[in-house]
Structure formats: C-alpha cells, structure tokens
N, CA and C atoms as a LAMMPS dump frame, in Angstrom:
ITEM: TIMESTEP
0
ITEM: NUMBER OF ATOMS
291
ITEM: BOX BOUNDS ff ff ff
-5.0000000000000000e+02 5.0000000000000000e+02
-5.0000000000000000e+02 5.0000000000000000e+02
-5.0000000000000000e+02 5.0000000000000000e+02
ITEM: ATOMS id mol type element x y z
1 1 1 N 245.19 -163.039 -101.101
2 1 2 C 245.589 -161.851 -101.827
3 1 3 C 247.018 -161.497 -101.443
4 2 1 N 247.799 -160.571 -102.255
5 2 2 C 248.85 -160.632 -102.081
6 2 3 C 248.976 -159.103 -101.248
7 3 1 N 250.446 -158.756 -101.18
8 3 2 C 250.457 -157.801 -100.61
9 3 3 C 250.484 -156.262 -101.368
10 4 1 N 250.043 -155.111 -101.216
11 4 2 C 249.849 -154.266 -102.567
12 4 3 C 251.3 -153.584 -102.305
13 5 1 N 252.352 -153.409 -103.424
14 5 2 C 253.066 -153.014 -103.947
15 5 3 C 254.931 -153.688 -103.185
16 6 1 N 254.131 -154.858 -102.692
17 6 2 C 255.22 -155.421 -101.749
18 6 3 C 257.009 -155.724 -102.955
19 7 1 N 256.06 -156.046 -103.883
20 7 2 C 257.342 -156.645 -104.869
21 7 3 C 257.997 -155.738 -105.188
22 8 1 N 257.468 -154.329 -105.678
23 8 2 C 258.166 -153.021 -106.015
24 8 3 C 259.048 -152.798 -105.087
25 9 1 N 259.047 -152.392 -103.53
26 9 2 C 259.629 -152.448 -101.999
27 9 3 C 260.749 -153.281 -101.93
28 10 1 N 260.38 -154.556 -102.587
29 10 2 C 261.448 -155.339 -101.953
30 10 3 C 262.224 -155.518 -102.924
31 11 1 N 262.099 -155.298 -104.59
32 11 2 C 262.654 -155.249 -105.635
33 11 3 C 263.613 -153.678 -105.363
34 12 1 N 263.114 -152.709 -105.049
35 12 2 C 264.045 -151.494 -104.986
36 12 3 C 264.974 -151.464 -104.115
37 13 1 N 264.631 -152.14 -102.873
38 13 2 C 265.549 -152.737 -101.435
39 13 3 C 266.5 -153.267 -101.699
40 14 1 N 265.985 -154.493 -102.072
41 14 2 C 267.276 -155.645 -102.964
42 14 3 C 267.197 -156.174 -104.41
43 15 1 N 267.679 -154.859 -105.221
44 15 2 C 267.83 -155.307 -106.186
45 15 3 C 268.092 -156.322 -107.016
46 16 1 N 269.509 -156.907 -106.349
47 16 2 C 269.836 -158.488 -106.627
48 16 3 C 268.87 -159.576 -106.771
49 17 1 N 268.071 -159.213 -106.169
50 17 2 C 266.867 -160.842 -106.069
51 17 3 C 266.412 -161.442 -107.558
52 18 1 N 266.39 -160.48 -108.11
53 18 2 C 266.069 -160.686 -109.286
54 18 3 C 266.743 -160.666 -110.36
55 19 1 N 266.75 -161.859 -110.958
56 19 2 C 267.651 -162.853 -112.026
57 19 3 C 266.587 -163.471 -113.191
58 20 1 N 267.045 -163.499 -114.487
59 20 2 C 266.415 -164.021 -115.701
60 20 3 C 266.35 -165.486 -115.223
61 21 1 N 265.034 -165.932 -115.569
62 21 2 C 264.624 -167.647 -115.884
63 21 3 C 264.893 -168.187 -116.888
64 22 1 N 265.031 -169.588 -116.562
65 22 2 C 265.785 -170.237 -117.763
66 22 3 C 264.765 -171.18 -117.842
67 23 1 N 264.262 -171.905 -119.051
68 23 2 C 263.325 -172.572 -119.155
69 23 3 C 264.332 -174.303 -119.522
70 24 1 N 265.68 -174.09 -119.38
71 24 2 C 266.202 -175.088 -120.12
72 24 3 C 266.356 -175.978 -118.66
73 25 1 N 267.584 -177.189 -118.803
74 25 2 C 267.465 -178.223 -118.086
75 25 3 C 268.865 -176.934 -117.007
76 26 1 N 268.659 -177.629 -115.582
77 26 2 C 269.244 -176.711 -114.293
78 26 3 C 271.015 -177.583 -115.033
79 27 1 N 272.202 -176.565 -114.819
80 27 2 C 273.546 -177.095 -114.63
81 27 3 C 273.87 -177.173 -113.959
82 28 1 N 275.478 -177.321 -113.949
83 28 2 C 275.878 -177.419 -112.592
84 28 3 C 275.878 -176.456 -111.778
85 29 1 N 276.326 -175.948 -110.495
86 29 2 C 276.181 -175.074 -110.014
87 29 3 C 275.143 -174.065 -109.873
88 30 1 N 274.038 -174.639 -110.486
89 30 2 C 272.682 -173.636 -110.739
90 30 3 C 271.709 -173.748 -109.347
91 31 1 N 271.024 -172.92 -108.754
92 31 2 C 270.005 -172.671 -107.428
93 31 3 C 268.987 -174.157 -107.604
94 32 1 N 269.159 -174.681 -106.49
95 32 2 C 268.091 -175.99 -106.659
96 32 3 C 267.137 -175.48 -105.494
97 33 1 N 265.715 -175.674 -105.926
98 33 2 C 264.962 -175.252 -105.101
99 33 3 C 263.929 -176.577 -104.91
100 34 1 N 263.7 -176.612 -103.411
101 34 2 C 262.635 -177.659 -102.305
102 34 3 C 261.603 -177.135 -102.977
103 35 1 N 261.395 -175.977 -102.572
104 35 2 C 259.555 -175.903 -102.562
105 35 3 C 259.14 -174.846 -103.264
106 36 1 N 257.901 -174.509 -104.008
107 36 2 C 257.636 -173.751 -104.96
108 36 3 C 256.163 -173.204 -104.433
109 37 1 N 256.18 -172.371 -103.884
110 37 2 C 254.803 -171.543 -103.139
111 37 3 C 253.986 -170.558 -104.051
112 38 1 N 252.911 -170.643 -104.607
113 38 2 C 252.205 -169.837 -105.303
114 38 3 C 251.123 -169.625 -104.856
115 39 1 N 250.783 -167.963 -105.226
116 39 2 C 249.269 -167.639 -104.627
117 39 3 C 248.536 -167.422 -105.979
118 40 1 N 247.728 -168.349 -106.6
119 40 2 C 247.051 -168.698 -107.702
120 40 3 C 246.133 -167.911 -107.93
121 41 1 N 245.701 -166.408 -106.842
122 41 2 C 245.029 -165.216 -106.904
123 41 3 C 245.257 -164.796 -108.652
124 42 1 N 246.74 -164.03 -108.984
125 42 2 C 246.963 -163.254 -109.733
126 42 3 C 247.066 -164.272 -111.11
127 43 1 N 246.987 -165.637 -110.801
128 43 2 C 247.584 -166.695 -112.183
129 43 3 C 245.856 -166.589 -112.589
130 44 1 N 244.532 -166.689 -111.724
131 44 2 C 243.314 -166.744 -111.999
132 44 3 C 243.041 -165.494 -112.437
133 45 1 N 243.388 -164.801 -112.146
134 45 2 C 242.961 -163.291 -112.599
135 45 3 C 243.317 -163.235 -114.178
136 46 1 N 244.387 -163.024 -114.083
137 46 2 C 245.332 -162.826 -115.493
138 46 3 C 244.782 -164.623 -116.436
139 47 1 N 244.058 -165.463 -116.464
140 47 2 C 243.359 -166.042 -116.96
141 47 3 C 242.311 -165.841 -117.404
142 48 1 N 241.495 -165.021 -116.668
143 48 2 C 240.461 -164.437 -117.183
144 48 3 C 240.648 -163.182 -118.118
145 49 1 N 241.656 -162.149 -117.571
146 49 2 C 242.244 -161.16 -117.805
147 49 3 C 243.364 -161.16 -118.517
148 50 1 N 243.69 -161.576 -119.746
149 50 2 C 245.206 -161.565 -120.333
150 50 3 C 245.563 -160.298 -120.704
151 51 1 N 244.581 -159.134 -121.369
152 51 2 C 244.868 -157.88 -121.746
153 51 3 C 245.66 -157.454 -120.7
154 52 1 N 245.442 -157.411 -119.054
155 52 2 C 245.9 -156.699 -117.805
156 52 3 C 247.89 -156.969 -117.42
157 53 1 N 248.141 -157.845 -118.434
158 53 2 C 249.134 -158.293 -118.252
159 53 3 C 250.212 -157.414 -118.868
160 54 1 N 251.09 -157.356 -118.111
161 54 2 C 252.544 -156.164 -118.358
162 54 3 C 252.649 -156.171 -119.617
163 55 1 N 253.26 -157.078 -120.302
164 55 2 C 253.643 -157.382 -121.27
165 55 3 C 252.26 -157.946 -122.58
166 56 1 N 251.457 -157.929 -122.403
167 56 2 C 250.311 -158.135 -123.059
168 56 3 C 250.551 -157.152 -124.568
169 57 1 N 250.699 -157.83 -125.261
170 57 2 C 249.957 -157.053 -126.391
171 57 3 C 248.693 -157.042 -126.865
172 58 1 N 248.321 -155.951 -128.232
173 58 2 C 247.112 -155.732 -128.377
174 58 3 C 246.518 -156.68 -128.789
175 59 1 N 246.918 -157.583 -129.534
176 59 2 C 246.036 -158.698 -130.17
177 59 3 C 245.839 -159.51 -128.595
178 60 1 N 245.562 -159.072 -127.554
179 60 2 C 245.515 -160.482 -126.555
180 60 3 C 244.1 -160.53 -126.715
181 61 1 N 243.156 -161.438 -126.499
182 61 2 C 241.79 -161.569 -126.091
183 61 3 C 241.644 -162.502 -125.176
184 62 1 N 240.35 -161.584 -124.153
185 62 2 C 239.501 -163.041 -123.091
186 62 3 C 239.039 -163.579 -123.593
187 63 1 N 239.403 -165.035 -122.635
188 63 2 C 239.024 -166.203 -123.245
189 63 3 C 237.116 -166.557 -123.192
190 64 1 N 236.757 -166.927 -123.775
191 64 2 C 235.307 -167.005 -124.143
192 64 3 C 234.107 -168.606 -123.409
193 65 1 N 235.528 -169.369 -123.036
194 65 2 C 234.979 -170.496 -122.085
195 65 3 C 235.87 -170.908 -120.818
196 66 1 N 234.959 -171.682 -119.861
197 66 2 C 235.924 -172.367 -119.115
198 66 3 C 237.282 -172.666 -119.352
199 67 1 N 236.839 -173.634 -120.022
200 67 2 C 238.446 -174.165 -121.051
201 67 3 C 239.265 -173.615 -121.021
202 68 1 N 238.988 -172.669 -121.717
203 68 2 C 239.927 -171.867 -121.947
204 68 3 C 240.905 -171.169 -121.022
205 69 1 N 239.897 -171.013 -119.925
206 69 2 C 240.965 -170.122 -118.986
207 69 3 C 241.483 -171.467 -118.116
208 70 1 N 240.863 -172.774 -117.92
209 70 2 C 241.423 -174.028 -116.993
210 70 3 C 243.191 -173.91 -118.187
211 71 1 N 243.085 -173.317 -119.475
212 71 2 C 244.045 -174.53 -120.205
213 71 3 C 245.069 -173.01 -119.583
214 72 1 N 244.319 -171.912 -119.795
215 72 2 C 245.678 -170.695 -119.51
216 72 3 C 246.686 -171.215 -118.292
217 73 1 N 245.439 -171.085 -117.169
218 73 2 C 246.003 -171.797 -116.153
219 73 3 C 247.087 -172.851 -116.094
220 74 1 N 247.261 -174.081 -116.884
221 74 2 C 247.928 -174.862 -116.356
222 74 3 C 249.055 -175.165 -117.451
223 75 1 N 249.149 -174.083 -118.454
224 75 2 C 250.001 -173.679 -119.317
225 75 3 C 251.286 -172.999 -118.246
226 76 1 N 250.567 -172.078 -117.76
227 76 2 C 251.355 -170.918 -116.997
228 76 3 C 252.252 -171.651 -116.025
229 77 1 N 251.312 -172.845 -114.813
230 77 2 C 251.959 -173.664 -114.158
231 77 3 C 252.943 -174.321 -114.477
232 78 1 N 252.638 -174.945 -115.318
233 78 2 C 253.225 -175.742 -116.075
234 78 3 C 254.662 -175.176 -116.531
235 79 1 N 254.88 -174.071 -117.011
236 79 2 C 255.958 -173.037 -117.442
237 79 3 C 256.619 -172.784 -115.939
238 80 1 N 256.163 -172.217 -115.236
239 80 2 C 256.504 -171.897 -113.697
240 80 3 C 256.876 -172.949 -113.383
241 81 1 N 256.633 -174.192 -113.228
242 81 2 C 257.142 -175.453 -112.708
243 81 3 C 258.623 -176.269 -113.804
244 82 1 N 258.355 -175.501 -114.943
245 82 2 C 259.552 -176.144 -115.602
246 82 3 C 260.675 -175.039 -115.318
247 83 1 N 260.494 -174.251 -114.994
248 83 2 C 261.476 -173.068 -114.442
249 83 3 C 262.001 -173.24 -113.522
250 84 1 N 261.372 -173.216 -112.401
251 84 2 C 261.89 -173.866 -110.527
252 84 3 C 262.489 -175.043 -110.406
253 85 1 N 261.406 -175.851 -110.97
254 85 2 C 261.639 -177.499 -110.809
255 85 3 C 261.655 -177.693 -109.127
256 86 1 N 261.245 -177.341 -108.662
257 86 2 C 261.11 -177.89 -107.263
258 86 3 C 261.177 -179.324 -106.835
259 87 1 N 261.853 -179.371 -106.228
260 87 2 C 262.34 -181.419 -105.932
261 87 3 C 261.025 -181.93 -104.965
262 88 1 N 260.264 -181.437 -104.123
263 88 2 C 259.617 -181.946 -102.728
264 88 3 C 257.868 -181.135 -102.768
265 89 1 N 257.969 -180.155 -103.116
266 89 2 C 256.517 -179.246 -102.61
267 89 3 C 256.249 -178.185 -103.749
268 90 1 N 255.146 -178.665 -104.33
269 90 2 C 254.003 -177.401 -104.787
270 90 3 C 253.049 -176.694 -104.272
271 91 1 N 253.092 -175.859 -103.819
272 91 2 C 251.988 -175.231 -103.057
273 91 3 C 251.217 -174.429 -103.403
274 92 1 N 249.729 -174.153 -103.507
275 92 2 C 249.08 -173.324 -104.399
276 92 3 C 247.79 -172.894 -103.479
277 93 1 N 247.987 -171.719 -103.115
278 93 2 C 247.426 -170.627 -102.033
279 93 3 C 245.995 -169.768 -103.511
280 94 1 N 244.798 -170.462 -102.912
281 94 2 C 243.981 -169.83 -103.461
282 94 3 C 243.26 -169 -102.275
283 95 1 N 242.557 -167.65 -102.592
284 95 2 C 241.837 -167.553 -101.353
285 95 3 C 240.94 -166.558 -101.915
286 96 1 N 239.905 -166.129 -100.664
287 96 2 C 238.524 -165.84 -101.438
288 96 3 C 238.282 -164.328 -100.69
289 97 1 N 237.434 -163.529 -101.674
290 97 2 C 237.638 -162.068 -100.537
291 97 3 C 236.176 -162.431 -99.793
C-alpha cells in the first residue's frame, strides 16, 4: 500500500517534480531512466474500479470479467512502460492487507 496523501506533500514541497509525459520516442537531451518501480496496488484497484479514477468520465463502466480487468491492466503497463522506457529494471510491488 502506498503512503496516504504522500504525493500531495511532496507535490506541494517540490513543485518542480512534476512534468507532462510524452508517449513519443525519448530525444536528445531527454531524462533516461534505469529502473521503473511500481506498486500495482492502485493499477489493480482502478482495474476493477475505472469510475474512481480522477479523470474518469461518466460513460466509464466495471469491467464484467477477468479479462477484462487482466487486459486494463496491461494496457496501463504497457502505456507506463512506453513513457519511462526504462533500460535495466521493472519492478512491480504487489502486496496484500
């Protein structure tokens, strides 16, 4: 689980941290990142849960099978990983209450 309201804290602290994603290919001079650490808590949740999502609009609906939420899942990754591009390490922190 993550930490409760840690991102708000550290987003108001240091504003700077946070920069728009680019889904296109990295240029020159662009942030190259080793390793890509995810806690797959909130990516499983919001799979089951798409309404709960910030940006969710009304037409969202839960998904009605497995499938469905395995494909949300590795859509999302999949997007997250073409974003970072991490050269060396994926890491994916599931954990159980």
């Amino acid at each position: 689980m993550g930490i409760p309201s840690f991102y708000r804290w550290l987003v108001n602290r240091y504003p700077s941290i946070v920069s728009p994603a680019k889904e296109s290919r990295p240029a020159d001079g662009i942030v190259v990142y080793d390793n890509l650490y995810l806690d797959m808590n909130q990516i499983i949740h919001y799979s089951f849960h798409p309404q709960d999502q910030m940006n969710a609009g009304t037409d969202v609906c839960a998904p009605t099978t497995v499938s469905e939420v395995f494909e949300s899942m590795f859509d999302y990754l999949d997007r997250l990983f073409r974003i970072v591009r991490p050269r060396r390490l994926l890491y994916l922190a599931v954990g159980s209450s």
